[in-house]
C-alpha angles and dihedrals in degrees: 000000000000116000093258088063099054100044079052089046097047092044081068111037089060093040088065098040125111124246093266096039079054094048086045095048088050092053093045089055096041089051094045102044086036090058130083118280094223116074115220123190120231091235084069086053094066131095109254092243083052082060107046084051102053088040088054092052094055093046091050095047083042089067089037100257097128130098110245116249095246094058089051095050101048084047091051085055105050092046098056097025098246128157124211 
């Protein structure tokens, strides 16, 4: 869709909203003109221990040497005396 479109699109889109769908699409475009331009993951945000760590753990279930999931739940909650 060209840019005219969508401004079209959007016009109308925001003429026929309620009165909460409008407070919500305000919000949406504040937010979104009011962040930062440059997108950063969450995975740049670690520390770098945080990483090898995670990176370790997915190396380690990779050859299998990980619990499942399953057996660490139903000792968590015998342990603890859960149900669920």
């Amino acid at each position: 869709m060209k840019a005219a479109a969508l401004k079209v699109d959007l016009i109308d889109k925001i003429e026929h909203a309620n009165s909460r769908q409008l407070k919500e699409i305000y919000g949406l475009i504040t937010n979104y003109f009011n962040s930062k331009s440059d997108v950063v993951e969450e995975w740049d945000l670690l520390p770098e221990y945080q990483k090898q760590q995670i990176l370790k753990g997915l190396e380690e279930a990779d050859a299998g040497l990980g619990t499942p999931a399953k057996e660490v739940i139903q000792k968590a909650r015998e342990k603890y005396g859960l149900n669920g």
